[in-house]
Structure formats: structure tokens, C-alpha cells
C-alpha positions as CSV (number, residue, x, y, z in Angstrom):
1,X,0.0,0.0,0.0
2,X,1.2,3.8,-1.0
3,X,0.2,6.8,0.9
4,X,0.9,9.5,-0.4
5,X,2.5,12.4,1.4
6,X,0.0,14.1,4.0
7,X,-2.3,11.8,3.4
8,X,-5.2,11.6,6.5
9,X,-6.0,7.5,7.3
10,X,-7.6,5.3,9.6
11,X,-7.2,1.5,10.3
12,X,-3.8,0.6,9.0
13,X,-4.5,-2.7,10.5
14,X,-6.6,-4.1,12.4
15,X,-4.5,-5.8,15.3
16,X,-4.9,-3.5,18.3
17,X,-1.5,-1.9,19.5
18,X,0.4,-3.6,16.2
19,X,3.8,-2.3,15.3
20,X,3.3,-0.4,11.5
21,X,6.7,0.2,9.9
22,X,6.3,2.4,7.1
23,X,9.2,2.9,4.1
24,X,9.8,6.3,2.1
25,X,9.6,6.1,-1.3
26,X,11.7,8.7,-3.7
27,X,11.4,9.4,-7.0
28,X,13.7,11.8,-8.7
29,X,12.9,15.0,-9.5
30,X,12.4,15.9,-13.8
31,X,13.6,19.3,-14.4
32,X,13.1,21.3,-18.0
33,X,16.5,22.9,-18.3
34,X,16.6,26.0,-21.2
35,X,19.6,27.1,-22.8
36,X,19.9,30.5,-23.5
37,X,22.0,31.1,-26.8
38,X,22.8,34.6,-25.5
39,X,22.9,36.3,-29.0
40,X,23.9,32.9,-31.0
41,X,21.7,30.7,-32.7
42,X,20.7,27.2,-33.7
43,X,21.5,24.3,-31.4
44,X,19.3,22.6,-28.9
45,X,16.5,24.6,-26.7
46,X,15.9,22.6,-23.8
47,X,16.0,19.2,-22.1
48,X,14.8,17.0,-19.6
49,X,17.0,16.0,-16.4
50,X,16.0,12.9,-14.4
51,X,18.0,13.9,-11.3
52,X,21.4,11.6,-10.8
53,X,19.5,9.2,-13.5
54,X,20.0,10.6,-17.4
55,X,19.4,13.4,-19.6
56,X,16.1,13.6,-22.1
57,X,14.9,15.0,-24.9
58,X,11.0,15.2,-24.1
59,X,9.3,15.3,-20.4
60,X,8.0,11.4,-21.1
61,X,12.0,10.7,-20.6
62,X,11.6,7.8,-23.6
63,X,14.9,9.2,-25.4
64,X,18.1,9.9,-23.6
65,X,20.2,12.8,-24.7
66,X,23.8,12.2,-24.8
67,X,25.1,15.6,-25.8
68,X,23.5,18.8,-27.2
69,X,23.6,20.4,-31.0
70,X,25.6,23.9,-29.6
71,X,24.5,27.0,-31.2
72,X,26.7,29.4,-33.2
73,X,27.2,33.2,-33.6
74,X,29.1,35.0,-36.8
75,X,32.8,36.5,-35.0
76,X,32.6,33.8,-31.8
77,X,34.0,30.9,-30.6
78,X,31.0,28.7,-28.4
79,X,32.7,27.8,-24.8
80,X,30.3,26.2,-23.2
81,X,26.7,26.7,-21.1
82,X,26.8,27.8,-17.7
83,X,24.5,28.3,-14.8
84,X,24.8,33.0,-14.4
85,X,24.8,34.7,-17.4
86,X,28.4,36.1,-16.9
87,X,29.8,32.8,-17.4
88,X,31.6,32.0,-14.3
89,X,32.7,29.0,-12.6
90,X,32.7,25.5,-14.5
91,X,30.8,25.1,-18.0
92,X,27.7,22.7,-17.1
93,X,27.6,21.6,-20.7
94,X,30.8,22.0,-22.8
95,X,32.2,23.9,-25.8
96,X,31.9,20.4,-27.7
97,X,28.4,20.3,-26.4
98,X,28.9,17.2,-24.0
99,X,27.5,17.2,-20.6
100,X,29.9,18.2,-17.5
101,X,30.6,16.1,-15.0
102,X,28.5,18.4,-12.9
103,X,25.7,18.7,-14.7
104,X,23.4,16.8,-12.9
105,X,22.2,18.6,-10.0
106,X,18.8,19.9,-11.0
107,X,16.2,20.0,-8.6
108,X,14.3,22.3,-10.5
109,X,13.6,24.1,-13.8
110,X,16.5,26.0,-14.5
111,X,17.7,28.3,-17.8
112,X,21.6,27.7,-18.5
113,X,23.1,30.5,-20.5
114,X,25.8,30.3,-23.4
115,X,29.3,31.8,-22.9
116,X,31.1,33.5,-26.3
117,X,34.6,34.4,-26.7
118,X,35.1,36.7,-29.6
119,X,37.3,35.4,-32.2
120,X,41.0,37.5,-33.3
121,X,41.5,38.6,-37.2
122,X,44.5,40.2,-38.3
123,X,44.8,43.3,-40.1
124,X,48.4,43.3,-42.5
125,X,49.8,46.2,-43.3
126,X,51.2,46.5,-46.8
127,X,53.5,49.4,-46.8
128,X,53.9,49.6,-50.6
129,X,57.3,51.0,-50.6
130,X,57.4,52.4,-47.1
131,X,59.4,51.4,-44.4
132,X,59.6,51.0,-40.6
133,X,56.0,51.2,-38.8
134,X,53.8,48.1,-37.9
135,X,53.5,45.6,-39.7
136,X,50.4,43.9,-38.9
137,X,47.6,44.6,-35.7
138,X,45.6,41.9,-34.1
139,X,41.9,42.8,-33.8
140,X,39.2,41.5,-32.1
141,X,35.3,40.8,-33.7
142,X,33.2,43.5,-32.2
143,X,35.8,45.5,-31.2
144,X,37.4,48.8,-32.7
145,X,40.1,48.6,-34.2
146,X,43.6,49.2,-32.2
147,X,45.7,52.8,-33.2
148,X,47.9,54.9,-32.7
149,X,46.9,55.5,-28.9
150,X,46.4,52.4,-28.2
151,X,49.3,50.7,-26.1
152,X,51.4,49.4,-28.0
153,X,50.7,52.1,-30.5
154,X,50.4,51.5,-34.0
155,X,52.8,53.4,-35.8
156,X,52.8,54.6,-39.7
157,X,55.4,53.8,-41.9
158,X,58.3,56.2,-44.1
159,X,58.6,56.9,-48.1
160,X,61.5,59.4,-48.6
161,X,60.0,61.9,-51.2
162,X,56.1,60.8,-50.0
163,X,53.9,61.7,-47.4
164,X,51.1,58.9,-45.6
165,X,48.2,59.5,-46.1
166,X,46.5,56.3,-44.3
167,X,45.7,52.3,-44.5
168,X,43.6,51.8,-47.5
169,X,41.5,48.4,-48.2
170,X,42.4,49.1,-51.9
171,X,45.6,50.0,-53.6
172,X,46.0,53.6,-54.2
173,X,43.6,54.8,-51.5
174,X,40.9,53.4,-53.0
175,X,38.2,51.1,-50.5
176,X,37.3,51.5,-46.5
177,X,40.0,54.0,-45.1
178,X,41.1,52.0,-41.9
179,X,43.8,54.6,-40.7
180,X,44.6,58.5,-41.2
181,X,48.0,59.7,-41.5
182,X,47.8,59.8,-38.0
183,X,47.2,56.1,-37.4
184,X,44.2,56.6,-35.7
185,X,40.7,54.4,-36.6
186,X,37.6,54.4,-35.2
187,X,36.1,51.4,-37.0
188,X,34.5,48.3,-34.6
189,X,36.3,45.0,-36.6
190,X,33.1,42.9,-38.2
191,X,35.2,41.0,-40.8
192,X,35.4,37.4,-40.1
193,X,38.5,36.9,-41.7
194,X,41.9,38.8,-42.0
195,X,42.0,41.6,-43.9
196,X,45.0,42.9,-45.9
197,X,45.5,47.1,-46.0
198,X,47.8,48.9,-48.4
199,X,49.6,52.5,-47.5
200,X,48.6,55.6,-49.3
201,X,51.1,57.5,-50.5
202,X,51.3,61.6,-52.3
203,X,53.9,62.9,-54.0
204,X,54.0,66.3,-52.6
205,X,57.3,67.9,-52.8
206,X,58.6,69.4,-56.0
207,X,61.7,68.1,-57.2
208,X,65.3,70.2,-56.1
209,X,67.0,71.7,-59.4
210,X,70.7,73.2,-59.1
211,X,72.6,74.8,-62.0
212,X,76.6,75.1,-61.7
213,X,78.8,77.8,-63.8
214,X,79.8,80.3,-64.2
215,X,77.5,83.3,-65.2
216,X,80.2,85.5,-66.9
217,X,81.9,84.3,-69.5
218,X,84.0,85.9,-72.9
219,X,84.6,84.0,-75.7
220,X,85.7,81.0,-73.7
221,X,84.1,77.2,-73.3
222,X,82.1,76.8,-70.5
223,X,80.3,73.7,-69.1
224,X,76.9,74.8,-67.4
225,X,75.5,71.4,-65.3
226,X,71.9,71.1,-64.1
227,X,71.4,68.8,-61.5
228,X,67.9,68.0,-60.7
229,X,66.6,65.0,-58.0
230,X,63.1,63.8,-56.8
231,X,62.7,61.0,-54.4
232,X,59.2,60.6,-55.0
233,X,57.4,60.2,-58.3
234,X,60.5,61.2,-60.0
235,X,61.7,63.1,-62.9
236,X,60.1,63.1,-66.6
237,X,63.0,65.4,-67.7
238,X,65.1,67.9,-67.6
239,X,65.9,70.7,-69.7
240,X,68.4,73.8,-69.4
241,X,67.1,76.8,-71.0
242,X,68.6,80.3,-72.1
243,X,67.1,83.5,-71.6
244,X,67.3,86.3,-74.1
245,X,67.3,89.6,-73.6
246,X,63.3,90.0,-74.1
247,X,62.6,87.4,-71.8
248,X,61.9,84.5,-74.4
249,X,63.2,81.0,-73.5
250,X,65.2,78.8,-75.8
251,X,65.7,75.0,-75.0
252,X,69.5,74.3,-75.7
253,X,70.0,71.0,-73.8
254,X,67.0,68.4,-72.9
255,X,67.1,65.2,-71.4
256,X,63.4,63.6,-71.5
257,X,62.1,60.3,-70.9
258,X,63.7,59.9,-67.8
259,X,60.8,57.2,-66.3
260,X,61.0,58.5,-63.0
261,X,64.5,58.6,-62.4
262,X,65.1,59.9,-58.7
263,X,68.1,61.6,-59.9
264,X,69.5,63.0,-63.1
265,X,72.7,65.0,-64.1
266,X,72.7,67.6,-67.3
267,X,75.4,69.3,-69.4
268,X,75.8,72.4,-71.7
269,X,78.6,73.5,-73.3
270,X,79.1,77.1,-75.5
271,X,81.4,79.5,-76.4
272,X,78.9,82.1,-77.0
């Protein structure tokens, strides 16, 4: 015979002044756990626990659930399910989805909630002819981007005869600007896969020009030499000229298709 707990009888038996021993009887408790994805997707919902017996997929407990489908979320690795929302302490269920050896304690309904760790990229710095700077910078999903105050600082790179003018996703500052000449960047990383950047560089400095000899000269040879240098773009040509005495110009020595030579070296000889 079973009575229940708090049950009200009479008559147990009917020998007067008998000795009744009664025996507990325990049945474990089923719990619905939930699993909070906690911005990820996909994977299982919920389960059934049959406390210190098994795990289940439905609340009639007729199919036993030996690990869970985990979810997934674009930028994050899945570490586990735990029992706070911060993720703290042991992972009940783990990254691979397999119960803990913890995991079955539940007296009652409970929600378990998913733990992410963002996942790192790396940004490579193609200096395109510069030198010196950083070469790469680890970045995290989610997170903007580290720079030039960042510790350590990302530095810019050198081009003798250029000035920086940023990290480009195109060549030629063409796609998303990452950086400013400056090094600094504001974006928040959402790529999910490393992205390469190429340096922007402008020609802004005019190229130096020297002419040697002597500016007097009677009926003698003299060697005039222009020497003319840019470091950035380069030369196209070079050409010395002579003045007359109405101002007109008259080419007497040219040197062109110089193809962006950094340096280039130009005589003239006369009499006259």
C-alpha cells in the first residue's frame, strides 16, 4: 500500500496496538533545463534531467540525450553553457556540447546560459614601398580597431619623397580607409577573416633643381650642369634653357624620358 505524502488514514490494520513500519519512497525529481543562446543561434533549446538518472529529450523521458547540437554566432567561438549569465565557474555543458561532469544537479527548472569568446583577425599592413611602422595589428570581432593610442601604438610607416596618407583596403587609397595619416581608426572589426591594408602615399614635394657655372663668360668654353633630384614620383626630364634679352626661352639641352629617375645630371657647353 502507498500513501501519499500528508495523506489523512484510519485503520492501518486491524490488530490492536500492532507495530506499522512504514518505508519512504523517492522518485527523482524531472527538471526542463533551457539554454539561452545569449545572441547565437541554432543548437538545442531545452532538455529534460532525471536527477542523478539521465538526460532527455522530451518530459516522457523515452529518449536519452547524450550531448546537445551547440549553437553558433558569426565573430565567436562557443565555450560552453553555464549556470549566471556572466559565465563564471565551470561550463555545465561544454564547448563540444557534451554534458559536464556536474551537470546533474537539477532540482528544478533551471535556464543555462551560453558563454562566447570573440574570435581575433589580423589586419596586414602592406606598406607599398614604405618602411619602418607596424607591420600587422591583431583585432578583435566586435571591437574597434587598435591605433595609434592604443598601447602598444600602432605606428605609420616612411617613403622618402612621400607623405602617408593612411591604410587603405584598396591600392592607391581606394576602399574602406582604416587609418589616417595619423594612425588613428575608429572602426569596430566585423570581418570574419583577416584583412590585408595597403599604405597611401602623395607625392607632394617638388623636385630640387641646381645649376653650376659660371654666369660671366668671354669667348671661352664653359660647361653649365643642371642637377635635378626627386625621391618621389620622379623626374620626366630635364631641360636647361637660355634666356634672351626679351625674356623669351630657348631649350639648348633636354634630357626627356627619364621614367621616373630619382636623380638625373645635365650638361651644356658654349662658347657664346
Amino acid at each position: 500500500v502507498v500513501y501519499k505524502d500528508k495523506q489523512t488514514v484510519r485503520n492501518i490494520t486491524s490488530v490492536h496496538g500492532a507495530i506499522i513500519d512504514l518505508y519512504a519512497v523517492w522518485e527523482p525529481v524531472t527538471a526542463l533545463i533551457t539554454l539561452d543562446p545569449q545572441e547565437g543561434s541554432g543548437g538545442t533549446g531545452y532538455f529534460y534531467e532525471k536527477f542523478g538518472v539521465n538526460f532527455y529529450t522530451n518530459s516522457v523521458l523515452a529518449e536519452i540525450l547524450d550531448r546537445i547540437s551547440i549553437p553558433s554566432r558569426t565573430g565567436y567561438d562557443f565555450s560552453g553553457y553555464f549556470a549566471d549569465v556572466i559565465g563564471s565557474g565551470n561550463a555545465l555543458i561544454g564547448s563540444n556540447g557534451i554534458f559536464g561532469i556536474n551537470s546533474t544537479y537539477f532540482v528544478q527548472d533551471s535556464t543555462l546560459f551560453a558563454k562566447w569568446n570573440a574570435k581575433t583577425y589580423t589586419l596586414m599592413l602592406n606598406k607599398e614601398g614604405g618602411t619602418g611602422g607596424t607591420n600587422s595589428v591583431t583585432v578583435t570581432y566586435d571591437k574597434r580597431v587598435p591605433s595609434a593610442e592604443s598601447v602598444p601604438p600602432v605606428e605609420a610607416p616612411r617613403r622618402k619623397g612621400f607623405d602617408f596618407k593612411g591604410y587603405y583596403t584598396g591600392k592607391n587609397g581606394t576602399g574602406t580607409k582604416f587609418y589616417d595619416e595619423f594612425m588613428y581608426c575608429d572602426i569596430v572589426y566585423k570581418s570574419t577573416q583577416n584583412t590585408p591594408l595597403y599604405a597611401y602615399w602623395i607625392d607632394n614635394y617638388a623636385p630640387e633643381v641646381s645649376l653650376n657655372g659660371n654666369d660671366k663668360w668671354t669667348n671661352q668654353k664653359t660647361t653649365l650642369t643642371a642637377f635635378a633630384s626627386d625621391f618621389g614620383v620622379g623626374l620626366k626630364s630635364l631641360t636647361i634653357y637660355r634666356i634672351a634679352d626679351n625674356g623669351s626661352l630657348t631649350a639648348v639641352a633636354t634630357a626627356n624620358n627619364l621614367n621616373g629617375a630619382q636623380t638625373k645630371e645635365l650638361t651644356f657647353e658654349n662658347t657664346t
